[in-house]
C-alpha positions as CSV (number, residue, x, y, z in Angstrom):
1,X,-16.5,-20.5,30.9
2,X,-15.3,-23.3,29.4
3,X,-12.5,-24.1,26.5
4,X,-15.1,-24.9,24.4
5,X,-17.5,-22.3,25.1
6,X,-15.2,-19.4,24.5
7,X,-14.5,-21.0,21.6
8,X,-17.8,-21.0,20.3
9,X,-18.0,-17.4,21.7
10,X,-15.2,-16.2,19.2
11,X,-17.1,-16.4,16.4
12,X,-20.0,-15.1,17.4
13,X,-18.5,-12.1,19.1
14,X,-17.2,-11.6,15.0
15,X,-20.5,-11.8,13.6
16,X,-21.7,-9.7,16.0
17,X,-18.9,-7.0,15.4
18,X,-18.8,-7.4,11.7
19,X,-23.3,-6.6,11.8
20,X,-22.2,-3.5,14.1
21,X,-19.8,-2.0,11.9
22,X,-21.8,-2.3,8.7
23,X,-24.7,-1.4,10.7
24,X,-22.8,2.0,11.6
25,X,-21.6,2.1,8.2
26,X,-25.4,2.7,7.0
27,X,-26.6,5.2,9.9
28,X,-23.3,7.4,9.1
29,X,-24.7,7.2,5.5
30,X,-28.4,7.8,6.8
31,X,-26.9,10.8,9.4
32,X,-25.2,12.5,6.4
33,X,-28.4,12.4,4.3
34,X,-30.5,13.8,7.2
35,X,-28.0,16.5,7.6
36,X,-28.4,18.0,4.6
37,X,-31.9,17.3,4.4
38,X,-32.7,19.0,7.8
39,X,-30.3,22.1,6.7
40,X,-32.1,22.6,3.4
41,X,-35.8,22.5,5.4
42,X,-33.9,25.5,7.5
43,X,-32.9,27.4,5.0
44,X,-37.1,26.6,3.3
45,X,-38.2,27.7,6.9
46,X,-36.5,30.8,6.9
47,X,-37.7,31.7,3.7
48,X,-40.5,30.8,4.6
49,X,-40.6,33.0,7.6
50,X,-39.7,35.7,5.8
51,X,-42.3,35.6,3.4
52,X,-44.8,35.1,6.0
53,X,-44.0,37.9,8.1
54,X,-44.1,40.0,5.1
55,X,-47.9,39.0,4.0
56,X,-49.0,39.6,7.8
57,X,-47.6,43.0,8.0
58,X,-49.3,43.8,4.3
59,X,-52.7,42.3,5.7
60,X,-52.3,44.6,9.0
61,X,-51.5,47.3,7.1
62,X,-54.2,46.8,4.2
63,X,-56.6,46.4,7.2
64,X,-55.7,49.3,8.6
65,X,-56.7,51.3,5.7
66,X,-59.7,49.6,5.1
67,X,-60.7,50.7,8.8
68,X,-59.6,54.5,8.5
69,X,-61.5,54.8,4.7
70,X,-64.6,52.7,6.2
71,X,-64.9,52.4,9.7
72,X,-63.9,49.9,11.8
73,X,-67.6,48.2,11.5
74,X,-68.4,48.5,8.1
75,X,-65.1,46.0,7.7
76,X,-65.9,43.5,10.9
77,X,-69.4,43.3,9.0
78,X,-67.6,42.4,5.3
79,X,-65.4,39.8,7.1
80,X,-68.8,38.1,8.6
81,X,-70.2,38.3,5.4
82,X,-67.3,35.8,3.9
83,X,-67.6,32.1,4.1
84,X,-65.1,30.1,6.1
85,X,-61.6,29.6,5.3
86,X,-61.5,25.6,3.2
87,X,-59.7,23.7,5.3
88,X,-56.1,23.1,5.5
89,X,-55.2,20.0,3.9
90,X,-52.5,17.4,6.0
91,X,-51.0,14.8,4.9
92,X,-47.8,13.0,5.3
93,X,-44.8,12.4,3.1
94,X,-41.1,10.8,3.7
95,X,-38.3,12.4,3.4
96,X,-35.4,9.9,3.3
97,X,-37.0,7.6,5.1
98,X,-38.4,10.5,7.7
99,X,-42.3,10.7,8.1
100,X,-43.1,14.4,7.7
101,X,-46.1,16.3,7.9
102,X,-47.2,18.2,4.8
103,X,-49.7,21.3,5.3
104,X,-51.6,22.6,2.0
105,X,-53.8,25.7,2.0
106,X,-56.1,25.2,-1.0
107,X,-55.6,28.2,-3.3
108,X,-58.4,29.3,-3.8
109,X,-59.1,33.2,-5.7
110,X,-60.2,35.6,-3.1
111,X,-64.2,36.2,-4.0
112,X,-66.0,39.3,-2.2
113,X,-69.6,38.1,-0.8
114,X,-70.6,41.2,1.0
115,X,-72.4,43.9,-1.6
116,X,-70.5,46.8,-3.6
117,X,-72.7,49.0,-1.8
118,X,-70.3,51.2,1.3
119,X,-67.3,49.9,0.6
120,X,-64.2,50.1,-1.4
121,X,-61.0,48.9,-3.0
122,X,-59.3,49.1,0.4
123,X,-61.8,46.7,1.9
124,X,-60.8,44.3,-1.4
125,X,-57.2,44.7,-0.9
126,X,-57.3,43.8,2.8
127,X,-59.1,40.9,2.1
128,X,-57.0,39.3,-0.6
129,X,-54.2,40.5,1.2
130,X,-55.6,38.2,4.5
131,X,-55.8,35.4,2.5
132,X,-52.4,35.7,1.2
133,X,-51.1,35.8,4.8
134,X,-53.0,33.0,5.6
135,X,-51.3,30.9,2.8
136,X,-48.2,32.2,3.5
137,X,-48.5,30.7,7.6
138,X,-49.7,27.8,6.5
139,X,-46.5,27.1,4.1
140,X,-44.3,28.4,7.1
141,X,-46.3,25.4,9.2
142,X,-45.3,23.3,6.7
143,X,-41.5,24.0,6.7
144,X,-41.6,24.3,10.3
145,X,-43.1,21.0,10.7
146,X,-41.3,18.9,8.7
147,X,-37.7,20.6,10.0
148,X,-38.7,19.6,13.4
149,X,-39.3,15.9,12.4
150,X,-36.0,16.0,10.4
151,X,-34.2,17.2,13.4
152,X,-35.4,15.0,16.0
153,X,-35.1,11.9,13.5
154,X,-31.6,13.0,12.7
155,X,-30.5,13.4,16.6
156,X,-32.0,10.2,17.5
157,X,-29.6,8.8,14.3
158,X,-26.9,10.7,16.0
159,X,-27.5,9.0,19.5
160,X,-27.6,5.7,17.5
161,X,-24.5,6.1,16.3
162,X,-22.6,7.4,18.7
163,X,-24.0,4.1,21.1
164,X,-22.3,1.9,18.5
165,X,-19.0,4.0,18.6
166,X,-18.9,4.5,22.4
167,X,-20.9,1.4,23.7
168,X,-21.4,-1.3,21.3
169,X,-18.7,-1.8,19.6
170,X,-15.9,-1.0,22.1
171,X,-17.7,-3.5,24.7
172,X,-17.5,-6.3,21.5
173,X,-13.9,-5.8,21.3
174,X,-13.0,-5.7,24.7
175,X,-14.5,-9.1,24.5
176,X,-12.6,-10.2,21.6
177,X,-9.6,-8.7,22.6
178,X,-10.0,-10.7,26.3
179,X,-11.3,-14.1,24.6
180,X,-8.0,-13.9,22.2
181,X,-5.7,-13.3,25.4
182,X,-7.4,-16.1,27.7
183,X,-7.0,-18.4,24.3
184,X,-3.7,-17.4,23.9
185,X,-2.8,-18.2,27.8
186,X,-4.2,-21.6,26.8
187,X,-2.4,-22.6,24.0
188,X,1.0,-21.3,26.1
189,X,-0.2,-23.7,29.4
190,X,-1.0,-26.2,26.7
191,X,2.8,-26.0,25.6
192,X,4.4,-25.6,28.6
193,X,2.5,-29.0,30.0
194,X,3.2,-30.3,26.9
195,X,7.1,-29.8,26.9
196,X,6.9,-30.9,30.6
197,X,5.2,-34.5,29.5
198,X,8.0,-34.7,26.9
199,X,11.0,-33.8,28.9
200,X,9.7,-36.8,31.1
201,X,9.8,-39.6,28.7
């Protein structure tokens, strides 16, 4: 490469440093806010979890009940006589910049549509308690959901990072620092010819 050229190179090798380091500067910022939001959606999930698995055991059990006071048909034919389930809503939402999923069971007051006739309060409890469990792993789907996204967007931050530290900017410096030493060699060639030409005249 010429004089010239690594000349020209100098300051764009600075540029390009100087754009990696504040570039770094703002995904450590963006890392640090993913952090925290991906260990506050853990600690959501496991409540979550928790509450979830407590609503399922009280529908089990509540069903279980319901079966031993009624018989196991009397119930099957009261859950046919429900209507469907409304639908679980989805949407998406950021969350620092992340896309996340967001899952919403509509909340809607269990309402008994088979008839009053053979059955009983256990059959009402097992129902409302169903629906309650349903809500409950639908908000666990939520938090599990969006602590996924927040923990793959926050590793692939990390991976971006780490490139700049280990790849990027060490390979840009290496550069400098070799430009600096071949410019250096110059100027000392340059003033050792240039002696030389004096010490002649």
């Amino acid at each position: 490469m010429s004089k010239p050229a690594v000349r020209s190179r100098l300051p764009e090798l600075r540029r390009a440093r100087d754009a990696a380091e504040r570039g770094r500067d703002v995904l450590e910022q963006k890392l640090e806010l993913l952090r925290r939001e991906w260990a506050k959606r853990r600690e959501l999930r496991e409540r979550a979890r928790l509450v979830a698995e407590r609503r399922v055991a009280e529908a089990m059990k509540a069903a279980r009940e319901a079966r031993i006071e009624l018989g196991r048909g009397a119930v099957a034919a009261a859950a046919l006589a429900q209507p469907r389930a409304p639908p679980i809503e989805w949407s998406w939402t950021r969350i620092t910049g992340v896309r996340v999923p967001a899952l919403r069971a509509s909340s809607v007051p269990f309402r008994a549509f088979y008839g009053a006739g053979g059955t009983a309060a256990s059959l009402d409890a097992a129902a409302e308690a169903a629906a309650a469990a349903v809500a409950a792993l639908v908000a666990l789907a939520a938090e599990d959901a969006a602590a996924k996204a927040l923990r793959r967007a926050t590793l692939k931050t990390l991976r971006r990072v780490n490139a700049l530290d280990h790849a990027v900017l060490p390979q840009i410096r290496r550069d400098l620092r070799e430009i600096a030493a071949a410019l250096e060699e110059d100027e000392r060639d340059e003033s050792i010819r240039r002696n030389a030409w004096l010490a002649l005249r």
